[in-house]
N, C-alpha and C positions, 0 to 999 in steps of 0.2 A: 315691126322689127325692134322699134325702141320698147315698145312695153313688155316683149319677149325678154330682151336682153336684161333688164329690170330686175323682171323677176327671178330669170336665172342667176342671174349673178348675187341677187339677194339670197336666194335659195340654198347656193352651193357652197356661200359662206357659213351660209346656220347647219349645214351639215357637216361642215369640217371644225366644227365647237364651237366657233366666235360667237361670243356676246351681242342680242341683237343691235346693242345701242350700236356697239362696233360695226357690224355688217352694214346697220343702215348706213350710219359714215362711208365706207369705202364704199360702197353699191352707189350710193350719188356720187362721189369722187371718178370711181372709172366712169361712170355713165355720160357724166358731163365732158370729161377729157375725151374720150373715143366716138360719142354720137352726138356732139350739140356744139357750137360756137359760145357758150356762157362762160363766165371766167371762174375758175373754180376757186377762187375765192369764197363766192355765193355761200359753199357750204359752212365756212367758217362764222361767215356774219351773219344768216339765218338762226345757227346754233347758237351763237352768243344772245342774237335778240327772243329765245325762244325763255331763256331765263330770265331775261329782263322784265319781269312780271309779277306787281305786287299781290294777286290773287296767288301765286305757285309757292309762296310763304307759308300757305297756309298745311302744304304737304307735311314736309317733315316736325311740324308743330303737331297734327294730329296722330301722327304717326307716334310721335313722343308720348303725347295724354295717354294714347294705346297703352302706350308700355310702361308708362308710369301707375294707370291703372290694374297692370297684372301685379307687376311688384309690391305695389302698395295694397293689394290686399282687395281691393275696390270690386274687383269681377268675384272675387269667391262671397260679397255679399248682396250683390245681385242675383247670384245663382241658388243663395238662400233664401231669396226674397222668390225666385222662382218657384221655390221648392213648395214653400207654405201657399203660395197661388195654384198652381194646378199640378201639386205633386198625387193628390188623391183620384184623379183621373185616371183610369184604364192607360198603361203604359205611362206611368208618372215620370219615374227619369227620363224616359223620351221628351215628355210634354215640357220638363224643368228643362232639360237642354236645349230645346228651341226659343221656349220664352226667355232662358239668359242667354241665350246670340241672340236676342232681341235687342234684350237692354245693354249687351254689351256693341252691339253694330251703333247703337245712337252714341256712342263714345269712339268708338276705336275708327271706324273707317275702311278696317283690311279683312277680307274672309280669312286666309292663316292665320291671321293674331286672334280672331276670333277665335277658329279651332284650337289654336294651340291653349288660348287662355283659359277655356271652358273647356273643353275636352281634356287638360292636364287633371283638373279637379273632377269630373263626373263620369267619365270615363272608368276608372278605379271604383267607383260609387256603383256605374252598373253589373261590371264584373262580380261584387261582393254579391248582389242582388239577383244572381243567376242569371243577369243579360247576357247574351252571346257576346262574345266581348266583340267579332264582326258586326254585326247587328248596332251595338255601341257606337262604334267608330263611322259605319254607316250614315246613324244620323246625325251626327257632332258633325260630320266634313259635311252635307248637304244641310244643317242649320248654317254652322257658319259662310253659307253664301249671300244668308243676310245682310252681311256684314258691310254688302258694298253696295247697297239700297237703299236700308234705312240711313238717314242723316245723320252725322256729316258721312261721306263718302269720297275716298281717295280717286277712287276714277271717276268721279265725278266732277272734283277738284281737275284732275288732268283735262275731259273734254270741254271742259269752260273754258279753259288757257287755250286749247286750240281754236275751240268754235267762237270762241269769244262773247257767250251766252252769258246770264248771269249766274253766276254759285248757288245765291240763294233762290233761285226761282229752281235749279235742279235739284238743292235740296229738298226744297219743297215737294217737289214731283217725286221723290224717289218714296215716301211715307208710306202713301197707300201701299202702292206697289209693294213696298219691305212686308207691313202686316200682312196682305192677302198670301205670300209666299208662308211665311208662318204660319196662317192658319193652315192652308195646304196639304203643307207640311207634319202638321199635326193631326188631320185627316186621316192622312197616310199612317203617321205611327201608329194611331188606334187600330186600324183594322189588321194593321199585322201584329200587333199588340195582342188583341184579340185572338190573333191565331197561333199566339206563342206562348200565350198565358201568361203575358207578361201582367199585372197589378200593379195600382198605384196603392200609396200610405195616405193614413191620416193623420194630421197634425195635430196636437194640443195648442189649448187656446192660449194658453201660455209664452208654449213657443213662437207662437205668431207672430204675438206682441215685442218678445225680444227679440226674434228675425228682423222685424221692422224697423226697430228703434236703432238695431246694427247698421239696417243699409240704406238708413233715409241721409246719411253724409252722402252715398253712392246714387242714389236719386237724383240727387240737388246738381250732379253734374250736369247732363245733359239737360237741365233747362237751363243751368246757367250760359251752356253754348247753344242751344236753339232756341231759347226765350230771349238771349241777346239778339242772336241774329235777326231774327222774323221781330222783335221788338227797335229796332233801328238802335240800339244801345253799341252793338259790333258788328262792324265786316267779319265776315265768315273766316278771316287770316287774324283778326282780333281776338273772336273767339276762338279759335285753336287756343292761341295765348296762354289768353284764361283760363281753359281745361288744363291745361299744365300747371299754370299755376296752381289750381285747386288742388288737384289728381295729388302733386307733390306736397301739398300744406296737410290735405287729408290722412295723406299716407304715413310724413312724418309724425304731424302732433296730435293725431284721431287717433288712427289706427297700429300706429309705432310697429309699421312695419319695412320703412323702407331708412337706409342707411347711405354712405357712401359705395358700398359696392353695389348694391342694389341702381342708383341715380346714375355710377359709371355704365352697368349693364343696360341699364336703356337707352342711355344717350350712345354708345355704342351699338347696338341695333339700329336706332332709329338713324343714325350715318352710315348705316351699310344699304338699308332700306333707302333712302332718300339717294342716295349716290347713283346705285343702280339705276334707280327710273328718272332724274333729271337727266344723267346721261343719254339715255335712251330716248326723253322726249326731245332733248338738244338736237340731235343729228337726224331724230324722223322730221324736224321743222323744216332740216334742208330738204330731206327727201322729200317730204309734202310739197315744196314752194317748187320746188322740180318736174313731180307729177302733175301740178296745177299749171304749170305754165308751158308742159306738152299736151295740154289739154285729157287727160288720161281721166278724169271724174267726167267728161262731155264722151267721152269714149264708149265708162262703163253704164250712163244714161243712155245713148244710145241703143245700146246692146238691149238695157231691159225692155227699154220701149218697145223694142224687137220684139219681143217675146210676149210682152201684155202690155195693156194700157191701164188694165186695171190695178189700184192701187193695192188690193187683196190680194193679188196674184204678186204685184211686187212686193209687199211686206212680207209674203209669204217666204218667196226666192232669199231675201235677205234673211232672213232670220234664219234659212237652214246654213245659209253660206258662212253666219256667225255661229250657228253650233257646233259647224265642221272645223272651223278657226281655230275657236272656242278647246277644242277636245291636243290641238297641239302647239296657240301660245299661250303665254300667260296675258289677264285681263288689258292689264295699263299698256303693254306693247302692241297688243290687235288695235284697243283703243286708238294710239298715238298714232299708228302706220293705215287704218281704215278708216276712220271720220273724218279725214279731207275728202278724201276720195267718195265715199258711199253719201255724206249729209248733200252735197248738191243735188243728187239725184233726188232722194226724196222730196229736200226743198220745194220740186218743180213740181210732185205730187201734191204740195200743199198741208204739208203734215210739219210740225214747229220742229225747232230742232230743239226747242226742251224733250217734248215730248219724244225724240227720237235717240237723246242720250239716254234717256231710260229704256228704251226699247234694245238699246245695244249693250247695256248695263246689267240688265235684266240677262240674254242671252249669251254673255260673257261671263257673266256669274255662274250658271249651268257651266261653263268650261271647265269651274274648278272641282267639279263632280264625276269627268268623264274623263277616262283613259285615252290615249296615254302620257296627258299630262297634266291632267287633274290633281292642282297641288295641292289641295285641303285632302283629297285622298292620301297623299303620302303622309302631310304635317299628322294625320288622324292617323295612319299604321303606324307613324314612328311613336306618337303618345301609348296605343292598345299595345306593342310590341306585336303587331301583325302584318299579312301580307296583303298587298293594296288588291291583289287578286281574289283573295277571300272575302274581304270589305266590298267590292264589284257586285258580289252573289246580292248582297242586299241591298244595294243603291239603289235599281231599279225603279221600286215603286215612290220613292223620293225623287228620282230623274221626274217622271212621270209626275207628279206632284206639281214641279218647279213647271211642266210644260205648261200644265194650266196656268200658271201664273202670267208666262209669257203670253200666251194664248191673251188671255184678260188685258191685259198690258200694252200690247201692240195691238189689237182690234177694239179698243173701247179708252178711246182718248183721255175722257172726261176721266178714268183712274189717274189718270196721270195730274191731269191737267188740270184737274178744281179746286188744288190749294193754291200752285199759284198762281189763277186767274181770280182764287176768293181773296189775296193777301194785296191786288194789283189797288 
């Protein structure tokens, strides 16, 4: 009865429009007054200590670099640098667009800032080129899911703070996993490439050299924040820092493209961005420290054990239960409101819980590809000026792409797991 009441009560709030951070709030507030003896205090001092956390610093810093590197210029020469690397490949602007949500996920952290930052620029690029403009948009919203894999990574930043794992051991883990999805990914573009007639260009040697000599400032980012980290020089909330720093010295006295209005437009994004999901992790810390202490994670163990002992058959179960999640909330909120609950279970399988933030990372990234709330689907029609329904036609074989990732991912540890057991 209590875990019924839970859910419904959670449930009937998000249908009536509330915000989830909100829902979770009042969803522990009645819960605790109407079926439990606990003083509903709990939920206030839970959310207050859920902030109190010098790794969650490191959010709205990365979020910032994000957006100081659209502004400044920094992703459109990444995506030049993409262009001269594998633009002459079969389906070239497909291939440039995944490899810069490559180099742009190892800076920004978000799949929508990915899509929006890349897909503003090469979007328009495919359309000129005869790509379908659906087709376009197709693969820019299913690249930019890289974005919350390769390192650093905002939901990965958030299941640390819950799980209380290390940052940089998840970042470490999320590497392989990001490139194996990229290449994937670019499997896929070829062969429909191939049957679209779509062609890549070939660059002059020329151009190479001044592509390069453009985006080697845009380079020097992401080691300066993962060469610090994995080099013990910064904590992962240090290097955020520094990417800001640079992002912004880059952009003003390199690339002179960012000004006061520009500096206002990112730090106001990156306060809308940060606002919404610390509120939201706030009030799930009550709602987790509530579910843990009616034993609700021994419940949904239970249940699987039920149903298999095998740990194949239970990774299996979970992975579908996160791509159904997956398809109607967004990343950082399944995240926030599922890894209390779901990480003991597997615990007890014996599987790490690095290794199982990327497994749920991995499978929540797939979310922002799938209707009906797949938001790099929209962020990606509102850039193509199209319908998310016609951009669906050709997601497909990009879905499918990403499953083998997952697939790889969740049944073969050692992807995950060999940087940072080679860095221990």
């Amino acid at each position: 009865m209590f875990l019924f009441t839970l859910i419904a009560c959670f449930i009937v709030l998000l249908s009536i429009g509330l915000p989830i951070g909100i829902a979770l709030g009042v969803t522990t507030t009645v819960v605790i007054l109407w079926m439990s003896n606990l003083n509903v205090i709990l939920v206030a001092q839970n959310a207050v200590a859920a902030l109190d956390s010098f790794p969650l610093l490191a959010l709205p810093f990365f979020v910032l670099a994000g957006n100081l590197m659209f502004y400044g210029g920094i992703s459109r020469r990444l995506l030049d640098l993409a262009d001269v690397m594998v633009g002459k490949i079969v389906g070239g602007l497909g291939m440039v667009t995944t490899v810069a949500c490559m180099f742009f996920a190892a800076i920004s952290g978000s799949g929508p800032a990915t899509v929006s930052a890349i897909g503003t620029i090469v979007i328009p690029s495919m359309k000129e080129k005869k790509y379908d403009v659906n087709y376009a948009a197709a693969i820019t919203a299913a690249a930019g899911s890289i974005g919350v894999i390769i390192p650093p990574s905002i939901p990965f930043v958030i299941y640390a703070v819950i799980t209380g794992v290390s940052v940089a051991d998840l970042f470490l883990a999320g590497v392989l996993p990001g490139l194996i999805m990229g290449f994937t990914l670019m499997v896929a573009n070829y062969i429909m490439s191939k049957k679209y007639g779509y062609k890549g260009r070939e660059t002059a040697g020329a151009e190479k050299l001044s592509v390069f000599k453009e985006s080697i400032w845009a380079l020097i980012m992401p080691v300066i924040i993962l060469g610090g980290i994995y080099g013990g020089i910064f904590t992962p909330t240090e290097a955020a820092v520094a990417g800001c720093v640079y992002a912004l010295a880059v952009g003003v006295f390199v690339y002179h493209e960012i000004g006061l209005k520009e500096v206002y437009d990112a730090l106001k994004d990156t306060g809308l961005i940060t606002g919404a999901t610390v509120f939201t992790l706030a009030f799930s810390t009550s709602f987790a420290t509530l579910i843990t202490m009616k034993q609700v994670p021994n419940m949904v163990a239970n249940y699987l054990n039920s149903v298999s002992d095998s740990p194949f058959v239970i990774l299996l179960i979970i992975n579908v239960f996160l791509l159904m999640v997956g398809c109607f909330v967004d990343n950082i909120s399944a995240c926030i409101i599922l890894s209390p609950i779901l990480l003991p279970v597997v615990i007890k399988m014996g599987i790490d819980p690095v290794h199982f933030g990327v497994i749920m990372t991995v499978n929540l990234a797939i979310g922002f590809c799938t209707p009906p709330y797949g938001i790099n689907l929209f962020v990606a029609s509102a850039v193509a000026d199209t319908s998310v329904a016609k951009i669906s036609r050709f997601i497909l074989p990009f879905l499918l792409a990403m499953l083998v990732t997952l697939g790889i991912t969740t049944y073969i540890p050692q992807v995950s797991m060999f940087l940072p057991t080679l860095f221990k």
